[in-house]
C-alpha positions as CSV (number, residue, x, y, z in Angstrom):
1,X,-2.9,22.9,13.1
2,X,-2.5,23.2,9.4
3,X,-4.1,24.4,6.9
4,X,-5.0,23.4,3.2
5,X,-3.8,25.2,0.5
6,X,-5.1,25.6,-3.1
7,X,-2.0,23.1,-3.8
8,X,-3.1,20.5,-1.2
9,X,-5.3,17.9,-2.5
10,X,-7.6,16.2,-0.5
11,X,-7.8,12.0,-0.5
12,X,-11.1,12.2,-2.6
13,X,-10.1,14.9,-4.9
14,X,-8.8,13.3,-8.2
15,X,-5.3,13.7,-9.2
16,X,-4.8,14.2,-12.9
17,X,-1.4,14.5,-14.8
18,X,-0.4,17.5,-16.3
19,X,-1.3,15.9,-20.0
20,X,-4.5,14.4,-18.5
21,X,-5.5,18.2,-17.4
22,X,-4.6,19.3,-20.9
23,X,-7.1,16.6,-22.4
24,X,-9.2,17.8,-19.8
25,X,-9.2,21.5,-20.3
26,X,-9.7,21.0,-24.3
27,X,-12.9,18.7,-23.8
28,X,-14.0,21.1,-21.8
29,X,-13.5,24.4,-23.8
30,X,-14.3,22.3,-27.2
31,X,-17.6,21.2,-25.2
32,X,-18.4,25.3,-24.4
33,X,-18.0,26.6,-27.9
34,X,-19.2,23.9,-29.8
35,X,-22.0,22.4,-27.6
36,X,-20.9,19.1,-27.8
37,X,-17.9,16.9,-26.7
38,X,-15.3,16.3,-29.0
39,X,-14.7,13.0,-31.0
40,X,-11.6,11.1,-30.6
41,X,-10.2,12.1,-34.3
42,X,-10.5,15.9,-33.0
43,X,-8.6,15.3,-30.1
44,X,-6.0,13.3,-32.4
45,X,-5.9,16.1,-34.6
46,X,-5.7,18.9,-31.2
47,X,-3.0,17.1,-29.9
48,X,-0.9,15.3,-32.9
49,X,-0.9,12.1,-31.5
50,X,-1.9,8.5,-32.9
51,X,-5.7,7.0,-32.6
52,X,-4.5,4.1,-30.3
53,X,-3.0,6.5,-27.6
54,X,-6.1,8.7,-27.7
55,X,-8.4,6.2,-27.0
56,X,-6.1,5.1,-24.3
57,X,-6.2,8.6,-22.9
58,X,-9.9,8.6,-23.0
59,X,-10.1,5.0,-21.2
60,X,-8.0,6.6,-18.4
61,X,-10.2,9.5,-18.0
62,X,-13.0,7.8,-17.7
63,X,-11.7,5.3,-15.2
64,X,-10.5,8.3,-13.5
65,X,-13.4,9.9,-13.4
């Protein structure tokens, strides 16, 4: 019989990227200290990367999710 570890994902948990966690994690703490979610220009700004694959990023999240 086995057992599930921490590292084991289940079918119905979702199963992010690495950089998809990282977007992740900074909507999240941006959304605790501020009190609201960030806007796609802060996330461009967080993570030096251009409009076009920002939104892209937040499409894919969303599908995800």
């Amino acid at each position: 019989m086995s057992q599930n570890s921490d590292a084991e994902l289940t079918p119905s948990s979702p199963r992010f990227t690495p950089v998809q966690g990282q977007y992740l994690a900074f909507i999240y703490a941006y959304t605790q200290v501020l009190g609201r979610p960030p806007a796609e220009a802060d996330l461009q700004r967080y993570f030096h990367i251009t409009p076009p694959s920002v939104h892209q990023m937040v499409l894919t999240l969303e599908r995800l999710g």
